[in-house]
N, C-alpha and C positions, 0 to 999 in steps of 0.2 A: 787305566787301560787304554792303550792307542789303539785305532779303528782302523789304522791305515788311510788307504782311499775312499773309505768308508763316509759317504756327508754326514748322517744320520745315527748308526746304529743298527744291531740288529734286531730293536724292535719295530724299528719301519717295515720292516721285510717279516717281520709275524702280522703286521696290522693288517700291511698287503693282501698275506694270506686267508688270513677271516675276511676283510672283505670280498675277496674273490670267491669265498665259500658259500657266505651270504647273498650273492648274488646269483652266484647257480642255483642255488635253494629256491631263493626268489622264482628266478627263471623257469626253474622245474614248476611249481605251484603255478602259475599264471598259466604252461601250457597245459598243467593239467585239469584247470576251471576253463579255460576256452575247451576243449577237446569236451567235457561233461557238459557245456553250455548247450556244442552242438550234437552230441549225439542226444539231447534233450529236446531238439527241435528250435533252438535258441540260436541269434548269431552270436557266433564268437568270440567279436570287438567287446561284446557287452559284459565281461568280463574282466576288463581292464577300465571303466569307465566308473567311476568312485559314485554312490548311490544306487545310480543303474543299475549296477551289478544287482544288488538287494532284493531289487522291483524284480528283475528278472530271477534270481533265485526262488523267493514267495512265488513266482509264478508258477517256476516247476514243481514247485513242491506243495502247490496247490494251497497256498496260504493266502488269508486277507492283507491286501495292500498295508491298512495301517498298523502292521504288526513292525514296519520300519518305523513307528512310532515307540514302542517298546524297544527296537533296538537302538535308541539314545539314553533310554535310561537306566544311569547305572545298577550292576549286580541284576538285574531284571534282564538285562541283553545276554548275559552267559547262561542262563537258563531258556531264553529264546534260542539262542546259535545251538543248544546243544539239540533242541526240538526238531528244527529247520535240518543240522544235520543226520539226524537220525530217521527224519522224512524223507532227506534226499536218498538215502542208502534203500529205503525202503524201495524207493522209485524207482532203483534201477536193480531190484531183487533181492537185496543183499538181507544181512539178516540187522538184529540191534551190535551185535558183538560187531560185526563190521564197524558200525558206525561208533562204536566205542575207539576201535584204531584210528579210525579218522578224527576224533579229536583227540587222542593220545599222543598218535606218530603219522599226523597228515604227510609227511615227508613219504612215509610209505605207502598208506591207502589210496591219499587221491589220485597218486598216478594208475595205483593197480585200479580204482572204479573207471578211468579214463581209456585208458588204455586194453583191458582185459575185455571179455567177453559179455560184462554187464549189459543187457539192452534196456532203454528206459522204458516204463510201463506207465506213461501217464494217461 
């Protein structure tokens, strides 16, 4: 099969495309943990800083520090993250079903606890 002027192919130009998808995704998610950061009373930045972010999530969710202890170890941290998120949702109203979306289809919840009318209740 000739490409013409083509250098590559046209799987260059699907690869492009996912990662362009993946990075708005990305994109989406980061602004919607800054925006929950700070309607939580939290700054922002602290959402983009790897660790930090943890310290300050346990914070709002009113957890003990060394519960970033448990999230290094393995199968033990998916059972922490699911707790942590289901507190968080707690904190700013929501119900458990909520926070089942948000670990199901974060793509969809955390924008709507970020954005919508959630207030946090800590």
């Amino acid at each position: 099969m000739d490409y013409g002027d083509y250098p590559v192919g046209p799987a260059a130009g699907m690869a492009t495309g996912i990662i362009i998808i993946y990075l708005i995704i990305g994109l989406l998610m980061l602004i919607s943990m800054w925006k929950i950061y700070t309607k939580a009373g939290k700054p922002g930045w602290a959402a983009i800083i790897p660790i930090y972010n943890l310290i300050v999530l346990l914070e709002i969710v009113d957890k003990p520090l060394w519960w970033i202890i448990l999230m290094l170890i393995p199968f033990v941290n998916i059972v922490i993250s699911i707790i942590v998120t289901v507190e968080l949702a707690k904190k700013f109203g929501q119900s458990v079903g909520f926070a089942i979306g948000m670990i199901i289809i974060p793509i969809i919840f955390y924008p709507i606890l970020a954005f919508g009318g959630a207030k946090y209740k800590g």
